[in-house]
Backbone as JSON Lines, residues from 0, in Angstrom:
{"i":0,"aa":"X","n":[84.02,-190.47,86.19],"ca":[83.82,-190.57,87.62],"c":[84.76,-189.58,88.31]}
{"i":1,"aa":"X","n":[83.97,-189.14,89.37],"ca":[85.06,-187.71,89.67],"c":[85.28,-188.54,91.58]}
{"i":2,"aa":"X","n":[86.79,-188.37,91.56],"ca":[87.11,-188.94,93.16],"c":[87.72,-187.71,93.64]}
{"i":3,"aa":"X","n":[87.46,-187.05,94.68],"ca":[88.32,-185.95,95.56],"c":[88.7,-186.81,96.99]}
{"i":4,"aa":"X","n":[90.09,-186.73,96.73],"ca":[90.92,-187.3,97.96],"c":[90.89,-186.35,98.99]}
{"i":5,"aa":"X","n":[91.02,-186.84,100.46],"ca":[91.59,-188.14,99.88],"c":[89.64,-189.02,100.26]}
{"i":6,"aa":"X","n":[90.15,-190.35,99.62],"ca":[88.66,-190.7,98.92],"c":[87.9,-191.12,100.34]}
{"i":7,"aa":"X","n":[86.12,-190.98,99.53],"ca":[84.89,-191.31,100.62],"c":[84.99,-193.02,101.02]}
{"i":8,"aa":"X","n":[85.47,-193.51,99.85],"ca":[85.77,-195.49,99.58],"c":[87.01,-195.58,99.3]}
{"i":9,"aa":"X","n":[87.34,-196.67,99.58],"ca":[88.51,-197.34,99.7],"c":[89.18,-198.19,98.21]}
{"i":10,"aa":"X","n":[87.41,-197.96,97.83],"ca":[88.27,-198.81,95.87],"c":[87.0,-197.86,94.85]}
{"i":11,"aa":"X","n":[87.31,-197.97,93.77],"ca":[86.03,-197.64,92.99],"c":[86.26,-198.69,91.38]}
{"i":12,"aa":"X","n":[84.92,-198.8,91.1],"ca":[84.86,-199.92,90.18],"c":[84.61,-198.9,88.66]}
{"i":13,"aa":"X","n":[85.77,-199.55,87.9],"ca":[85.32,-198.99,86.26],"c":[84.84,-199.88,85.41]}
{"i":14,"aa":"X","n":[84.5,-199.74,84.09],"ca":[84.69,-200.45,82.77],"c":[85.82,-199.95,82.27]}
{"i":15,"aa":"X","n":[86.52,-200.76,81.25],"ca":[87.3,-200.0,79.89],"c":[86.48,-198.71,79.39]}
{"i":16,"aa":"X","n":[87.52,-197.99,79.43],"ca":[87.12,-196.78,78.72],"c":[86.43,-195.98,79.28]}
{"i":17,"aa":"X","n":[86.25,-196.02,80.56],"ca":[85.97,-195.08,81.41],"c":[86.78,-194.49,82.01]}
{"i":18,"aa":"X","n":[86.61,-193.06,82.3],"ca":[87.77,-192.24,82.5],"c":[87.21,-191.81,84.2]}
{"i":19,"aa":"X","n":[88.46,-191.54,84.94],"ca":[88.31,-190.93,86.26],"c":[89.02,-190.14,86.22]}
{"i":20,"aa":"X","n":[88.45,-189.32,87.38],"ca":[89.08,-187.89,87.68],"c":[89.43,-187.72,89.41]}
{"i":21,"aa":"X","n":[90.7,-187.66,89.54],"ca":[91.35,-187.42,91.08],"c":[91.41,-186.02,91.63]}
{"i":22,"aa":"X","n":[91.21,-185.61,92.45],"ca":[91.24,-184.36,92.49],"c":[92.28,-184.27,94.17]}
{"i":23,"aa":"X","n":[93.31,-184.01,93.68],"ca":[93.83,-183.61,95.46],"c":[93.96,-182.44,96.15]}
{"i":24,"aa":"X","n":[94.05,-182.44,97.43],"ca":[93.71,-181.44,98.25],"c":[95.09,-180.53,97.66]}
{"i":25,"aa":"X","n":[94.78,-178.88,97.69],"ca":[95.28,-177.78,97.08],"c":[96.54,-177.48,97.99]}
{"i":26,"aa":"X","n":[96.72,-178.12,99.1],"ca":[97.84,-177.51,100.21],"c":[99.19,-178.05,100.09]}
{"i":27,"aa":"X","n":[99.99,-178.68,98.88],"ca":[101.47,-178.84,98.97],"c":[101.82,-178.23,98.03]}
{"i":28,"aa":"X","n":[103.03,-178.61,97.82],"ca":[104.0,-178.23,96.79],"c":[104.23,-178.94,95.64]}
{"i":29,"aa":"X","n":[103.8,-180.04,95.58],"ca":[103.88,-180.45,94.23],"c":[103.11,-182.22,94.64]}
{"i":30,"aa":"X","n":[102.97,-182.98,93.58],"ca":[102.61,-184.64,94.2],"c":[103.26,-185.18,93.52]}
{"i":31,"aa":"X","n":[103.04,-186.92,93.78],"ca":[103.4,-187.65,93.07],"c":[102.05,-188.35,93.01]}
{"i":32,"aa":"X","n":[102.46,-189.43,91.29],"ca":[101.35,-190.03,91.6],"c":[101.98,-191.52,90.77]}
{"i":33,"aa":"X","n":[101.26,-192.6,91.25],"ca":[102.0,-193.74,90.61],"c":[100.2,-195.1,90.59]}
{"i":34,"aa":"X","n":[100.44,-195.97,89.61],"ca":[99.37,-196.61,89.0],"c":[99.96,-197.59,88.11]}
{"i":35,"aa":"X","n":[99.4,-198.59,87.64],"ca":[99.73,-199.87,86.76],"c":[99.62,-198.88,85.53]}
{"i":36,"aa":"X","n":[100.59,-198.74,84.83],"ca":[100.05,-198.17,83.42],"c":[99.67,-199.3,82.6]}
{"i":37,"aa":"X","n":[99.84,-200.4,83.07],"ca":[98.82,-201.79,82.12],"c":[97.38,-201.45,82.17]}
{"i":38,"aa":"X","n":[97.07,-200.91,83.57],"ca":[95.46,-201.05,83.91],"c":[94.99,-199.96,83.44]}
{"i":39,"aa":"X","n":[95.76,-198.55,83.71],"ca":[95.43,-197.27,83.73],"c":[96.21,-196.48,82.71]}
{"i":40,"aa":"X","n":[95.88,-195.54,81.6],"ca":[96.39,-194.46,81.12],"c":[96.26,-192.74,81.17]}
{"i":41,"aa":"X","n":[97.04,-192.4,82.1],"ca":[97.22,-190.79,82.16],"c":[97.02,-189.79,81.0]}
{"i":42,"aa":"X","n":[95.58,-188.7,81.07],"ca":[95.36,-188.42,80.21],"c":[95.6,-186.64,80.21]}
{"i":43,"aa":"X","n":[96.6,-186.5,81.19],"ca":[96.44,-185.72,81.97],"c":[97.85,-185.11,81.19]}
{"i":44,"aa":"X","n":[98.09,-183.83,81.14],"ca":[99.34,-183.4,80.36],"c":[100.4,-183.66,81.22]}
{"i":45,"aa":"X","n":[101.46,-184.03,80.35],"ca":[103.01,-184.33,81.79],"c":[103.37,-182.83,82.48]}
{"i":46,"aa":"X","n":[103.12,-182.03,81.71],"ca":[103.45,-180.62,82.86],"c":[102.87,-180.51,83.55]}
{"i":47,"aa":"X","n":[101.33,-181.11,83.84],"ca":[100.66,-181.26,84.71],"c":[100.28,-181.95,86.17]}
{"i":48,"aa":"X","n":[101.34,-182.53,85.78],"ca":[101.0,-184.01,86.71],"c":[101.62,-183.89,87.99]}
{"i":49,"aa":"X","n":[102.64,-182.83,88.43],"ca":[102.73,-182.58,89.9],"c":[102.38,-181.48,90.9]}
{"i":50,"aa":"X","n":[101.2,-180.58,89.47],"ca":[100.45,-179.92,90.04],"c":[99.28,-179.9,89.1]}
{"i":51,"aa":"X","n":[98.7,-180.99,89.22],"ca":[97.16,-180.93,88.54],"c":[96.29,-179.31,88.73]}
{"i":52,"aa":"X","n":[96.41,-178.79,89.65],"ca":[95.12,-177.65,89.76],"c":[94.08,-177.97,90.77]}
{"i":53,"aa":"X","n":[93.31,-177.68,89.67],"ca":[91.41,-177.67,90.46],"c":[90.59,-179.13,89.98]}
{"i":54,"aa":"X","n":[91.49,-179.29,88.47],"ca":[90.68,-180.23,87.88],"c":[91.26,-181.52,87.61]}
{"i":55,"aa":"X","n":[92.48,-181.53,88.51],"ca":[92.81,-182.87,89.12],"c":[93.49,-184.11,87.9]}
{"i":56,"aa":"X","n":[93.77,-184.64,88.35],"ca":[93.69,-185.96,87.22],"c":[93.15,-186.38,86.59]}
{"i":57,"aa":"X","n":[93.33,-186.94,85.83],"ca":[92.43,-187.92,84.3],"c":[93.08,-189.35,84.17]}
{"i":58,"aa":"X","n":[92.4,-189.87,84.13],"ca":[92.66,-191.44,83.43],"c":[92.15,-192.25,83.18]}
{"i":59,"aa":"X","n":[92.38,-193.47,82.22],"ca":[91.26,-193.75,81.45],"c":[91.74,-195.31,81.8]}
{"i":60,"aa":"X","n":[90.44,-196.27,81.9],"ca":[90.75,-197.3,82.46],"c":[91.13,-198.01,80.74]}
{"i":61,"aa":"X","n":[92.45,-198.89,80.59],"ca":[92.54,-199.37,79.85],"c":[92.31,-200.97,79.58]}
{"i":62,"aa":"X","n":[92.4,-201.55,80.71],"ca":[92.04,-203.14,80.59],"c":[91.62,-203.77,81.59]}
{"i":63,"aa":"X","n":[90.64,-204.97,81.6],"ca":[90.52,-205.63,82.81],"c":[91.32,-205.53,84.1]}
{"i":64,"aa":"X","n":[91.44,-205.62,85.17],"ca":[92.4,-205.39,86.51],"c":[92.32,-204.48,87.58]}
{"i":65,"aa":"X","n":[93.26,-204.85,88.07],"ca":[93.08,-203.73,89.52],"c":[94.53,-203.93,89.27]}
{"i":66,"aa":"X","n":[94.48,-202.02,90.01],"ca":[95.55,-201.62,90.42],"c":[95.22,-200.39,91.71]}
{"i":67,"aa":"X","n":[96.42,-200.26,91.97],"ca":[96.26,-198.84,93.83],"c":[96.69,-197.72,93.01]}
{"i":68,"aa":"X","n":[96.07,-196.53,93.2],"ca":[96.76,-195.75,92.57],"c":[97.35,-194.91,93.86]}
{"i":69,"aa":"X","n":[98.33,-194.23,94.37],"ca":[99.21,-193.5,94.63],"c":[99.74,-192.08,95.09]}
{"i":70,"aa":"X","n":[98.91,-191.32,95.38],"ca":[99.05,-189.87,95.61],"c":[99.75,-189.78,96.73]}
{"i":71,"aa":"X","n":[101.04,-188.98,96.69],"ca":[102.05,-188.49,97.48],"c":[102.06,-187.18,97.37]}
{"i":72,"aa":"X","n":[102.35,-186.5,98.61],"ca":[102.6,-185.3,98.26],"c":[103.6,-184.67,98.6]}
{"i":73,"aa":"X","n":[104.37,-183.28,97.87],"ca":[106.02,-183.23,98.32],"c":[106.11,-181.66,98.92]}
{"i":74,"aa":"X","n":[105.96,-181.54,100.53],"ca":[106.03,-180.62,101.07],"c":[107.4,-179.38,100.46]}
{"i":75,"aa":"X","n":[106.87,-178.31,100.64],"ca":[108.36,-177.14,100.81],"c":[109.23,-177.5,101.39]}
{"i":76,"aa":"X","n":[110.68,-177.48,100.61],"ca":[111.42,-177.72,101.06],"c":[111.85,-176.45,102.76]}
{"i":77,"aa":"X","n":[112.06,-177.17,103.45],"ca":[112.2,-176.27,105.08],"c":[113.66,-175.46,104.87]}
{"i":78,"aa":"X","n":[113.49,-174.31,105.27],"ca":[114.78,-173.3,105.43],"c":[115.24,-173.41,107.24]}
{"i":79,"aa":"X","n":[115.83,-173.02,107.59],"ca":[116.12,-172.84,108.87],"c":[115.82,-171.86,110.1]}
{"i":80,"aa":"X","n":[115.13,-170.74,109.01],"ca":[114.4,-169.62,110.05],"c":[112.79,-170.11,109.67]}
{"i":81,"aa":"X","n":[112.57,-170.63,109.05],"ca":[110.91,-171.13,108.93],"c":[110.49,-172.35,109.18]}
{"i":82,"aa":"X","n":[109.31,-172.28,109.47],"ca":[108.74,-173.58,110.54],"c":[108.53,-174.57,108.9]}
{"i":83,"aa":"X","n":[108.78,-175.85,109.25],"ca":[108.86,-176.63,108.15],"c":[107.34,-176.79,107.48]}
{"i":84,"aa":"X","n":[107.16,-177.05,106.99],"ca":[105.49,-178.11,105.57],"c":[105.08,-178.87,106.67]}
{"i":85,"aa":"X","n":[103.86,-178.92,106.46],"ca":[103.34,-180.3,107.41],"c":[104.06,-181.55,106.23]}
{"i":86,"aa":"X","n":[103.77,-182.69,107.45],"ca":[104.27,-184.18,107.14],"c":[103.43,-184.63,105.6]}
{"i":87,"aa":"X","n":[104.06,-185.42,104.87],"ca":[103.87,-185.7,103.47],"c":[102.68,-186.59,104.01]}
{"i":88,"aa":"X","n":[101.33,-186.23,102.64],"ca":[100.19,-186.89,102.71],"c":[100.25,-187.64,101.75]}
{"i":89,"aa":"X","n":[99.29,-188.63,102.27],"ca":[99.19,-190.05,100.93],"c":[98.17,-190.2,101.1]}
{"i":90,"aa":"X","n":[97.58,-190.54,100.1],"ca":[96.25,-191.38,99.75],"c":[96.58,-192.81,98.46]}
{"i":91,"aa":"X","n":[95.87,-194.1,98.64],"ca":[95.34,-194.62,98.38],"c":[94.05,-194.85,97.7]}
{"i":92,"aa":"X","n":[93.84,-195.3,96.79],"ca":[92.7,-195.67,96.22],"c":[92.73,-196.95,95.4]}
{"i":93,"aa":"X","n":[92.29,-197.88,95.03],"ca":[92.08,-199.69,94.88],"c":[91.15,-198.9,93.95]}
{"i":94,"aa":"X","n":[91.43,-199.57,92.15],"ca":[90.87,-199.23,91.07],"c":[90.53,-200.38,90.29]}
{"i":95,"aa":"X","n":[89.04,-200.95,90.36],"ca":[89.2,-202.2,89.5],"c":[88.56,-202.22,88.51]}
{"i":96,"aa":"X","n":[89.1,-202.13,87.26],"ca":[88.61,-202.26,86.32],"c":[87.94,-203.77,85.5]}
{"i":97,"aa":"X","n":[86.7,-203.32,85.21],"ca":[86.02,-204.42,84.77],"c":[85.36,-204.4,83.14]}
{"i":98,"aa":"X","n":[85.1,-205.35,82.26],"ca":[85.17,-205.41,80.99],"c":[83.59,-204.76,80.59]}
């Protein structure tokens, strides 16, 4: 299942073993991202994960549940002769996995 944030719905429904794909908008400096790793496993390389790219996140639903997953994003740090990053974006997304 492919989601591009920030998302069209507010939750999306899996099975086990179905994998999703996050895709966030291309304009910061790096993200964060945070999830139940009970519910969810990152399939996504760790060098990857605070700048996914084009092809975004991976993860694979691992067990019955819901969890929110988390996207933060971490503007340029501001110098003093340059106009600062816009304000840090978040998204939300409600992930419920079903058997």
């Amino acid at each position: 299942m492919l989601v591009t944030l920030p998302p069209a719905a507010p939750e999306v429904t899996l099975t086990v073993g179905q994998v999703i794909r996050l895709i966030p908008p291309q304009d910061a400096a790096g993200w964060n991202i945070s999830y139940s790793g009970d519910i969810l496993a990152m399939l996504t390389a760790a060098d990857r994960l605070d700048r996914p790219g084009d092809t975004g996140w991976q993860l694979r639903a691992m067990r019955p549940g819901q969890t929110d997953v988390m996207v933060t994003s971490r503007p340029e740090p501001c110098s003093t002769n340059q106009p600062c990053s816009p304000p840090v974006m978040q998204f939300t997304l409600s992930v419920i996995v079903r058997t």
